[in-house]
TIMIGU-457417 format. One line per 10 residues: number of its first residue (from 1); for each residue x, y, z of N, C-alpha, C. Coordinates in nm, 3 decimals. Atoms other than C-alpha are relative to their C-alpha. Example, Ala and Ser with C-alpha at 12.3 -4.5 7.8 and 13.67 -1.06 7.14 Angstrom:
TIMIGU-457417
1	0.089:-0.119:0.000:1.230:-0.450:0.780:0.090:0.120:0.000 | -0.082:-0.119:-0.006:1.367:-0.106:0.714:-0.077:0.109:0.073
This chain:
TIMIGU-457417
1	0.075:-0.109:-0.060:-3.193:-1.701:-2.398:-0.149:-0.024:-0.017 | 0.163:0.037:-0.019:-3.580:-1.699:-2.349:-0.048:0.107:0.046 | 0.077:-0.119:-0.042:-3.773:-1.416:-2.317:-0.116:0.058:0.041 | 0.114:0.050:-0.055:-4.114:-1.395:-2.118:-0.023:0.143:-0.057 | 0.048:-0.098:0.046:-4.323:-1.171:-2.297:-0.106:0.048:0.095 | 0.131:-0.090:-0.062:-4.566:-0.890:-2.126:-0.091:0.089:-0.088 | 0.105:-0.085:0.064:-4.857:-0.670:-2.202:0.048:0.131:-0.033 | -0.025:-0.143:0.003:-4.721:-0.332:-2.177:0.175:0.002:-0.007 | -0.146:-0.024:0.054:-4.381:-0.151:-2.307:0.090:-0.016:0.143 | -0.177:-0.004:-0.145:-4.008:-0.231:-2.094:0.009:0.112:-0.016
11	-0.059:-0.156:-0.062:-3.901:0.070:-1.935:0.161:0.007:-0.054 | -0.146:-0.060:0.060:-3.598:0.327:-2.093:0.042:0.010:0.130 | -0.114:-0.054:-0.060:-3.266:0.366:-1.875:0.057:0.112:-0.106 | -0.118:-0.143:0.074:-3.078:0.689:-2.022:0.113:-0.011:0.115 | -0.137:-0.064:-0.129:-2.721:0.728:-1.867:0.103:0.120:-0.138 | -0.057:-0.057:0.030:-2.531:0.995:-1.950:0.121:0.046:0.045 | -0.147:0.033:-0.076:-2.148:1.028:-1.916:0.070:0.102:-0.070 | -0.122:-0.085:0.149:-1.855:1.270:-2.022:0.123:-0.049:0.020 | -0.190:0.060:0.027:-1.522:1.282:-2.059:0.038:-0.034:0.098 | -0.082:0.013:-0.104:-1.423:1.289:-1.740:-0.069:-0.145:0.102
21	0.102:0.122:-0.062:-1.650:0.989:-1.618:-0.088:0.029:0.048 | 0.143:-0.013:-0.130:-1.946:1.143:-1.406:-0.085:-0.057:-0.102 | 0.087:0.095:0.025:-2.214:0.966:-1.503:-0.142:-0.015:0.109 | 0.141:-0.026:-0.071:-2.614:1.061:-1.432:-0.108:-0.091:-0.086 | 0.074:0.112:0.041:-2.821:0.763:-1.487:-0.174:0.064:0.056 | 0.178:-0.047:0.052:-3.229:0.848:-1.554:-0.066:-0.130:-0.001 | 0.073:0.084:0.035:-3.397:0.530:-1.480:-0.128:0.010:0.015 | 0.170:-0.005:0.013:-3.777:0.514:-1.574:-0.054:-0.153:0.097 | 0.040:0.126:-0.052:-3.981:0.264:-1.351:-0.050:-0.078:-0.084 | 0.066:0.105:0.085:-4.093:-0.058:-1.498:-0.115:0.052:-0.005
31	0.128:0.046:0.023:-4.427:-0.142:-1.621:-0.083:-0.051:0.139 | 0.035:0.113:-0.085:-4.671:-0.333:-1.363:0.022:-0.123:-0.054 | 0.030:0.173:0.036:-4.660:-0.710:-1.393:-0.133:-0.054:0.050 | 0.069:0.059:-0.038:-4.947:-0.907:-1.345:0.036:-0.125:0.067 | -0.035:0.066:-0.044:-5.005:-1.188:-1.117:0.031:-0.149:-0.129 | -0.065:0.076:0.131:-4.985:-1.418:-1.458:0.143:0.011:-0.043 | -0.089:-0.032:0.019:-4.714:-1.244:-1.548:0.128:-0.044:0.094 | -0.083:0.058:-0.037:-4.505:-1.338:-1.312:-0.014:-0.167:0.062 | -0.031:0.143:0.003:-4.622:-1.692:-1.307:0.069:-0.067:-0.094 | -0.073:0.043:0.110:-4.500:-1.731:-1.624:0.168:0.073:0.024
41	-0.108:0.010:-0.003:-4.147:-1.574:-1.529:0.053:-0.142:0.082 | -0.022:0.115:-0.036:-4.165:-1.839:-1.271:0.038:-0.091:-0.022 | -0.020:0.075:0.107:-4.216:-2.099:-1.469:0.123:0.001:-0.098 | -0.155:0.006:0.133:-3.918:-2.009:-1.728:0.114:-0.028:0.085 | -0.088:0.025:-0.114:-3.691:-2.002:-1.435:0.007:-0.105:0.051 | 0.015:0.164:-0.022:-3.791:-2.332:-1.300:0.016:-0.095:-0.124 | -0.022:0.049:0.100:-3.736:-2.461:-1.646:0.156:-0.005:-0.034 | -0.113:-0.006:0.035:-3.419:-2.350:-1.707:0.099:-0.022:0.103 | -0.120:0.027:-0.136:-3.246:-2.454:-1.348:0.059:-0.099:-0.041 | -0.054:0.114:0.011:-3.220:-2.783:-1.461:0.109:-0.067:-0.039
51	-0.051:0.038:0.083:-2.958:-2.755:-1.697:0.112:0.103:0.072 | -0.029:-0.119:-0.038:-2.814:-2.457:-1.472:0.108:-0.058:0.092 | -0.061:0.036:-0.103:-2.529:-2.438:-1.201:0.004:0.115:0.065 | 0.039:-0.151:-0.061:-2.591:-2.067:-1.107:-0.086:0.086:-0.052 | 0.148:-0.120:0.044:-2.936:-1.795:-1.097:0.086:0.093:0.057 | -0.044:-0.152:-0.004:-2.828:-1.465:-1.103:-0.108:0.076:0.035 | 0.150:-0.126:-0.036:-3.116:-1.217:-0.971:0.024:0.165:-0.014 | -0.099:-0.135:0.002:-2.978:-0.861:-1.087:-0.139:0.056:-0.039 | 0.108:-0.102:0.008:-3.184:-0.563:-1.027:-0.132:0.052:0.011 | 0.108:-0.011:-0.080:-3.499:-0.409:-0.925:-0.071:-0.060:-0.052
61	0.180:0.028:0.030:-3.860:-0.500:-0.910:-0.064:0.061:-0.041 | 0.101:-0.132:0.048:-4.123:-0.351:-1.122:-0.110:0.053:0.109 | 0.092:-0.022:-0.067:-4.402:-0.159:-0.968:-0.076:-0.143:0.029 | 0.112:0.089:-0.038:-4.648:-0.395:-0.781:0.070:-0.135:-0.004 | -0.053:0.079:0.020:-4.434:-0.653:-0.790:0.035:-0.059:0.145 | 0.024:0.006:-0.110:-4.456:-0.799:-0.420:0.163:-0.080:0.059 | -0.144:0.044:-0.030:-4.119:-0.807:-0.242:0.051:-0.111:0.081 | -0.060:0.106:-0.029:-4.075:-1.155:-0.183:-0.005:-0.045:-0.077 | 0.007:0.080:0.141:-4.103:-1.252:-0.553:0.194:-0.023:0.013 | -0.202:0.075:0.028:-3.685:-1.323:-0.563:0.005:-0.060:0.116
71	0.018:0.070:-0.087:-3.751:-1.443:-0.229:0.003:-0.155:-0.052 | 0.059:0.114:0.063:-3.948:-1.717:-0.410:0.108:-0.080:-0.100 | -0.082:0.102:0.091:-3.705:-1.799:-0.672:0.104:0.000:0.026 | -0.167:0.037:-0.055:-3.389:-1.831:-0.456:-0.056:-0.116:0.057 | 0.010:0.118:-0.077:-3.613:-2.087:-0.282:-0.033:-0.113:-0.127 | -0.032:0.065:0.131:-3.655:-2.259:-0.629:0.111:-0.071:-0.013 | -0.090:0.045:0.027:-3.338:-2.278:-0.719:0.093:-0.069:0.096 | -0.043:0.083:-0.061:-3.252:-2.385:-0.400:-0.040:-0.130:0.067 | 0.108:0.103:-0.015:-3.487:-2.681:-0.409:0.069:-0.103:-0.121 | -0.061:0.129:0.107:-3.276:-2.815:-0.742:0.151:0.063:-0.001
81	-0.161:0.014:-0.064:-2.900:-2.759:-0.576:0.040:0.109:-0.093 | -0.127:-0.097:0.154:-2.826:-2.437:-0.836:0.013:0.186:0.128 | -0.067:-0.091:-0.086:-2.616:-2.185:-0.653:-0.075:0.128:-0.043 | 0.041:-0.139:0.040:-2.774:-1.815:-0.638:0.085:0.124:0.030 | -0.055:-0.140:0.002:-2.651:-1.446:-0.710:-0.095:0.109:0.076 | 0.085:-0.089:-0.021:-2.856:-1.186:-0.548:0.068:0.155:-0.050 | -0.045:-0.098:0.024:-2.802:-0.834:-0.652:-0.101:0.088:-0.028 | 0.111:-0.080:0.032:-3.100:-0.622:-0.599:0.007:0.155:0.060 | 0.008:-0.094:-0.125:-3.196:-0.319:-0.375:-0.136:0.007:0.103 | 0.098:0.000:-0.040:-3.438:-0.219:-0.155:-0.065:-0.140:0.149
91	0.070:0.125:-0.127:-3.727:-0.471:0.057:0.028:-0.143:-0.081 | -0.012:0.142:0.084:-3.652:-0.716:-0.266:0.131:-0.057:0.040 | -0.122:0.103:-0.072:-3.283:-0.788:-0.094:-0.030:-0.001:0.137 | 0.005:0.055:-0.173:-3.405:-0.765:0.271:-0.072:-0.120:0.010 | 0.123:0.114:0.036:-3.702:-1.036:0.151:0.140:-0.098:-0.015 | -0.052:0.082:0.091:-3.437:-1.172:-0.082:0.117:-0.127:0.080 | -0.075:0.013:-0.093:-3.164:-1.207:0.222:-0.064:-0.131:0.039 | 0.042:0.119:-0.122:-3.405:-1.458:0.443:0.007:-0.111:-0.104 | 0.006:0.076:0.015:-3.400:-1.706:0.194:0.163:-0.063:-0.035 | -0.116:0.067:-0.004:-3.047:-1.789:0.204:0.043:0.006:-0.146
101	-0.060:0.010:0.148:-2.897:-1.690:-0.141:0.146:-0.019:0.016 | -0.108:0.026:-0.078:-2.543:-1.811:-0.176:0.077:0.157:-0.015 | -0.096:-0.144:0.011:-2.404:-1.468:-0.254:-0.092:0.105:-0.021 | 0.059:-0.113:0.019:-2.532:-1.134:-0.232:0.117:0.138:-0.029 | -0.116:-0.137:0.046:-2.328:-0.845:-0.401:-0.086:0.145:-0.049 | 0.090:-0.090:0.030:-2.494:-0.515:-0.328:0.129:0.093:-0.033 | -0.100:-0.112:0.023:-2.306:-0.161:-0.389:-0.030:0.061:0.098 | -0.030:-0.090:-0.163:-2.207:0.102:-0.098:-0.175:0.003:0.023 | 0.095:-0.089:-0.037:-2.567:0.295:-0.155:-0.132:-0.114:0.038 | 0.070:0.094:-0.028:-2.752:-0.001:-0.179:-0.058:-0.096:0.160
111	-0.046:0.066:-0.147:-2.609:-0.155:0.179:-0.039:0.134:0.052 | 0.015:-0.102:-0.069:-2.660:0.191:0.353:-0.156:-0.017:-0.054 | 0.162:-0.002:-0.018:-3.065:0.176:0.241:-0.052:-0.173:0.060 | 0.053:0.119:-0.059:-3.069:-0.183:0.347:0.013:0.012:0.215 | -0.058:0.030:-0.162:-2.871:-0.137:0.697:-0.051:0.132:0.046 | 0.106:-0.144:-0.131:-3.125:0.262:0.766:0.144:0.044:0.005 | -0.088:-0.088:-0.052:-2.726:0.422:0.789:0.105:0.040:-0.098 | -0.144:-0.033:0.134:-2.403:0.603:0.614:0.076:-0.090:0.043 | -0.118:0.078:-0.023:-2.135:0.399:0.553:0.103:0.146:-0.049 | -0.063:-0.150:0.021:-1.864:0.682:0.555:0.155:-0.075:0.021
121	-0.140:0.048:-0.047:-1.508:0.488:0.704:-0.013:-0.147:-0.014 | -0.057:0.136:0.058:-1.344:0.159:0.617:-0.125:-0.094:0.120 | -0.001:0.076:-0.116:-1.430:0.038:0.988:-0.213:-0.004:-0.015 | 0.125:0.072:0.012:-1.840:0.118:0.888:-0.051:-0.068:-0.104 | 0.001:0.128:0.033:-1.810:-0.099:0.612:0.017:-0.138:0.016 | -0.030:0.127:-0.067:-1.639:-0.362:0.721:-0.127:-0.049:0.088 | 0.164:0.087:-0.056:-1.924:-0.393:0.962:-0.111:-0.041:-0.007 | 0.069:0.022:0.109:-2.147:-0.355:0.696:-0.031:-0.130:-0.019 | 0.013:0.147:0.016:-2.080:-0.648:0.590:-0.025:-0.133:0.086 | -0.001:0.102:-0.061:-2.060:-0.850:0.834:-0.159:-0.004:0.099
131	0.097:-0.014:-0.038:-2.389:-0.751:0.945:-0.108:-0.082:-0.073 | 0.091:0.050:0.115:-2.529:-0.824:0.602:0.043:-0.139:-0.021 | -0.055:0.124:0.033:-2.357:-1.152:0.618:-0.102:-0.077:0.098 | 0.075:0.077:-0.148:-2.547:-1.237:0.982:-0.141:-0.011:-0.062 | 0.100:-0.032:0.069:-2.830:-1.116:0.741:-0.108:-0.139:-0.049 | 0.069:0.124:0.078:-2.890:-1.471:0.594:0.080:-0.079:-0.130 | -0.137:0.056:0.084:-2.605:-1.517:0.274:0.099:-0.038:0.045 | -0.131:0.083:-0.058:-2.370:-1.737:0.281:0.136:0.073:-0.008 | -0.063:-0.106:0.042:-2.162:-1.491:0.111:-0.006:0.139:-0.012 | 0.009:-0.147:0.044:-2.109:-1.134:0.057:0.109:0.078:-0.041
141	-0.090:-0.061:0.072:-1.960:-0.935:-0.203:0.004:0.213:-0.013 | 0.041:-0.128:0.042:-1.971:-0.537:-0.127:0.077:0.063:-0.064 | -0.049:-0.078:0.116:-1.893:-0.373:-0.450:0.046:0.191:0.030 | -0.069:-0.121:-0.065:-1.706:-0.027:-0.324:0.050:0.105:-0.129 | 0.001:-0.074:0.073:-1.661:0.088:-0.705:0.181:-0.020:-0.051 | -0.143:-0.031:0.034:-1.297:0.251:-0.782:0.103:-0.041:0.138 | -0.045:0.049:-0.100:-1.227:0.135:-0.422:-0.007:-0.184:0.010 | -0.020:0.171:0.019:-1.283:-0.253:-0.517:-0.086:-0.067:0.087 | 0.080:0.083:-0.125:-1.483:-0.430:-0.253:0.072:-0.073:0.172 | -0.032:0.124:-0.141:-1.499:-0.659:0.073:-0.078:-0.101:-0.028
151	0.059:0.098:-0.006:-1.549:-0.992:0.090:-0.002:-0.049:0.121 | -0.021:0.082:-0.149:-1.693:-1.234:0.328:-0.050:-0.125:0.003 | 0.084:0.154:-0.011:-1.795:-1.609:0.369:0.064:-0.059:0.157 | 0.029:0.033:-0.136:-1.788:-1.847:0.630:0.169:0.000:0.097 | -0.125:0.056:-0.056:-1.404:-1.867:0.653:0.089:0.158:0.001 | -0.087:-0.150:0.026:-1.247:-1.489:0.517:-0.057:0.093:0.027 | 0.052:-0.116:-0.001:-1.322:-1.171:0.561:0.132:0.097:-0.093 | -0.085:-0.022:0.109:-1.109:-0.992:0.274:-0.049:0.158:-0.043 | 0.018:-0.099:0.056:-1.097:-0.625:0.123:0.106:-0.024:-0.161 | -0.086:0.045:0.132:-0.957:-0.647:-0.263:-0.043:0.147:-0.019
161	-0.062:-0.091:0.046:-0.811:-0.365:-0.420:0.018:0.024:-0.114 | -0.063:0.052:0.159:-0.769:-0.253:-0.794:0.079:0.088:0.021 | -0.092:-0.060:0.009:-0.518:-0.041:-0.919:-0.060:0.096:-0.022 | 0.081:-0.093:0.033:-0.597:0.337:-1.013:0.027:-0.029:-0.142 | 0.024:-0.037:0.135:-0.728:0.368:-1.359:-0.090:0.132:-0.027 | 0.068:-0.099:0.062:-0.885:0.638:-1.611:-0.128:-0.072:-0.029 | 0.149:0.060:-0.019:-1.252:0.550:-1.549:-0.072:0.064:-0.118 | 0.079:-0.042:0.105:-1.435:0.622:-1.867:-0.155:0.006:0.026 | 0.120:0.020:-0.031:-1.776:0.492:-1.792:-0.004:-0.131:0.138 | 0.018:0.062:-0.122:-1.814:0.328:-1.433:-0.178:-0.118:-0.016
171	0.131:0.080:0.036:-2.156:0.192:-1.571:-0.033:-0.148:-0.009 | 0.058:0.137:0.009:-2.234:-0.160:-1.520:0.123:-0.095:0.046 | -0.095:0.078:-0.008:-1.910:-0.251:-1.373:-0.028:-0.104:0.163 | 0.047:0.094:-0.113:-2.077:-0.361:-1.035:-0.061:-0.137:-0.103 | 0.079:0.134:0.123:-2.277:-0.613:-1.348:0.170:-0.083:-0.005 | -0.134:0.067:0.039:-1.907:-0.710:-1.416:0.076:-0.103:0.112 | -0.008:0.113:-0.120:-1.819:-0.808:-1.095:-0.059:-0.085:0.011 | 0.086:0.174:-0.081:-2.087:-1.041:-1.000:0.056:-0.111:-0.091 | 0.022:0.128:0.148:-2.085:-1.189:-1.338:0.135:-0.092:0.006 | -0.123:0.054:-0.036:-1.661:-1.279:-1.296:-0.030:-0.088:0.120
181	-0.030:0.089:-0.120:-1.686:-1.362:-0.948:-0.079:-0.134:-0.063 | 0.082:0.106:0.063:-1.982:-1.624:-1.106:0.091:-0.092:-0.085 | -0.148:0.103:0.071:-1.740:-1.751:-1.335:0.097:-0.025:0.088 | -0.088:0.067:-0.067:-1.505:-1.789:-1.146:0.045:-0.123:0.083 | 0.107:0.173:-0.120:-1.684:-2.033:-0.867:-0.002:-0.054:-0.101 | 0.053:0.152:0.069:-1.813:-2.209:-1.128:0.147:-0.066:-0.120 | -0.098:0.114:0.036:-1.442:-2.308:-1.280:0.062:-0.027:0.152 | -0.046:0.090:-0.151:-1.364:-2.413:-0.900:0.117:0.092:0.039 | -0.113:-0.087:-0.037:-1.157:-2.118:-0.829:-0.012:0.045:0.180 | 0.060:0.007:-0.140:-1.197:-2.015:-0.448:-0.031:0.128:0.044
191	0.089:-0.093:-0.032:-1.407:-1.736:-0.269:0.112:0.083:-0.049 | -0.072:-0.093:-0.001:-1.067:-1.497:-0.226:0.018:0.040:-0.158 | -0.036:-0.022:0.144:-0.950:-1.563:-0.600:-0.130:0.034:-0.105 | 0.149:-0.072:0.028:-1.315:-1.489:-0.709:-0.049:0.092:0.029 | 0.036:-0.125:-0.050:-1.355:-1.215:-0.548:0.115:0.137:-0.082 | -0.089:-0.075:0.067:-1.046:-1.078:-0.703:-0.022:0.011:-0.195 | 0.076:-0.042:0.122:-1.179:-1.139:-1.068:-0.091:0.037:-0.042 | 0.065:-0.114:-0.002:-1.415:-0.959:-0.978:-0.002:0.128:-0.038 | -0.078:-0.117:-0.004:-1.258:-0.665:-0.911:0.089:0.039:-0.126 | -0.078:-0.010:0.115:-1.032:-0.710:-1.202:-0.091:0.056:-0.076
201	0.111:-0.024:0.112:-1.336:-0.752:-1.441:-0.108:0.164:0.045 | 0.093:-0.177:-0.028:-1.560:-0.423:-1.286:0.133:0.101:-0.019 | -0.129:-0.077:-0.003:-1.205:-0.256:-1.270:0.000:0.052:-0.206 | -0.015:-0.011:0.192:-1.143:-0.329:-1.693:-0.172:0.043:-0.095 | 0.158:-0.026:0.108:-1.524:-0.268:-1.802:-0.003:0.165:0.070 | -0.002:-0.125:-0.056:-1.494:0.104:-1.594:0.114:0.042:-0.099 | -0.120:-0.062:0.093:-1.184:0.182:-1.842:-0.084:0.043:-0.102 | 0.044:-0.017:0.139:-1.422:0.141:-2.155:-0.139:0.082:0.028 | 0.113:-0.162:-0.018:-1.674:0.412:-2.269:-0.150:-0.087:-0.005 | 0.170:0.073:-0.003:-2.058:0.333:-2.289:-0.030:-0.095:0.084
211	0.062:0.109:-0.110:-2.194:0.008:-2.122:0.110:-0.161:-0.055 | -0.085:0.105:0.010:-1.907:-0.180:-2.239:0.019:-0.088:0.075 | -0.086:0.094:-0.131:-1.804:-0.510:-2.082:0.136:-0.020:0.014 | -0.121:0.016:0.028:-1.455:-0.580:-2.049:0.013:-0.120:-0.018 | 0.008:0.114:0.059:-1.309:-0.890:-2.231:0.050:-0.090:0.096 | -0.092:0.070:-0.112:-1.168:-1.174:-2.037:0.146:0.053:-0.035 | -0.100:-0.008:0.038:-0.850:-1.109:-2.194:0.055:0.153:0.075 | -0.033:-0.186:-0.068:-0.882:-0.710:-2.087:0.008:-0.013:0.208 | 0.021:0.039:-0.141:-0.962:-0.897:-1.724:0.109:-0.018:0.056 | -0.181:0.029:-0.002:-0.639:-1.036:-1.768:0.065:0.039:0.007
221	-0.100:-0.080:-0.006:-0.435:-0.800:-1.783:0.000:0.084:0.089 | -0.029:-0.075:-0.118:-0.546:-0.606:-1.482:-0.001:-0.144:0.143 | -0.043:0.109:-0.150:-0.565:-0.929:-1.236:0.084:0.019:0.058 | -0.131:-0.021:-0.033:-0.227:-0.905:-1.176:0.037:0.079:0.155 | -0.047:-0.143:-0.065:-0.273:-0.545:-1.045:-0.089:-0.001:0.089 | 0.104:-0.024:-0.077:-0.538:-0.643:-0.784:0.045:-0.078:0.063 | -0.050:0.031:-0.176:-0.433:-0.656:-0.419:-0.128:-0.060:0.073 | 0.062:0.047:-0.098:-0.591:-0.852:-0.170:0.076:-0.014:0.117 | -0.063:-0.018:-0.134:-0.575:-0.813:0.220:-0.099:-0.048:0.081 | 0.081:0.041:-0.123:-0.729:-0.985:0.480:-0.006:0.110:0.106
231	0.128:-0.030:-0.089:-0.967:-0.853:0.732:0.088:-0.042:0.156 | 0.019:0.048:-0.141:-0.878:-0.900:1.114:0.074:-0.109:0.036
């Protein structure tokens, strides 16, 4: 790990959750960055590709932070062959989109402020995606929650399914997904079956309370129970 230090304090998240799972997340905006400041994230990033086989880009931009900065470092990493994650919101994934990241895995609310509309029925997701696919990624993973996702690359178009569970904390299980599907690719598993340990893994980290992750082993045991269905 490596940690690029700044001038001014990181910003608090508060989430708060009960028994029953709702869950009202309080995020404070970052800090500004300076233009230093993010030469030196730069820099750490270009340092550490080398040794890399996938960049992950999860989550917003601080204030002032000019929305083609992830732009910039998808074109990095795709300058020394290392596969990218996108997972932002906002103008930082419409920026982030043109440079061809290999996967982009937003969530419902996320895709509805990118695509200006509601997604409300299966049929305006589905198109969703495939919109956000024409978008510029090679891939796309839309994270749908307790409903599981759709996938899409150049060959499937796929909806995966988990089973119903007692959702404790839903918190960071879109984080869970990407992170599986990531593993997954990178032991040579293939888009569909990656997409499904996905789902598994956001599925088993939504069981446990707080910002838990779920274990591989806890991953394991719901795989099983996660349906996949082709698209069209």
């Amino acid at each position: 790990m490596e940690l690029v230090r700044i001038d001014k304090e990181i910003r608090t998240n508060l989430t708060i959750t009960d028994k029953q799972g709702l869950t009202v997340k309080l995020n404070e905006l970052g800090p500004p960055l300076s233009p230093k400041e993010l030469e030196k994230i730069s820099l750490a990033v270009e340092s550490r590709l080398d040794k890399a086989t996938w960049f992950m880009i999860c989550g917003s931009v601080p204030p002032g932070v000019p929305p083609h900065f992830y732009n910039q470092l998808i074109e990095i990493a795709h300058k020394k062959s290392v596969n990218t994650l996108l997972d932002t919101d906002g103008d930082a994934l419409l920026h982030g989109l043109e440079a061809q990241p290999t996967v982009v895995s937003p969530n419902q609310q996320e895709a509805e402020r990118l695509l200006n509309r509601a997604l409300i029925t299966r049929s305006h997701l589905v198109d969703a995606v495939e919109r956000i696919h024409g978008m510029g990624a090679h891939s796309i993973v839309l994270s749908l929650g307790s409903r599981g996702a759709i996938g899409r690359n150049a060959k499937e178009l796929i909806e995966v399914i988990p089973p119903r569970v007692d959702a404790l904390c839903p918190l960071g299980a879109g984080d869970a997904l990407a992170a599986a599907f990531t593993w997954a690719i990178d032991k040579k598993k293939d888009f569909i079956d990656a997409v499904r340990w996905g789902v598994a893994a956001g599925t088993a980290s939504a069981k446990l309370p707080g910002t838990s992750f779920a274990s591989l082993d806890q991953t394991k045991h719901l795989y099983p129970q996660v349906d996949v269905r082709s698209i069209g």
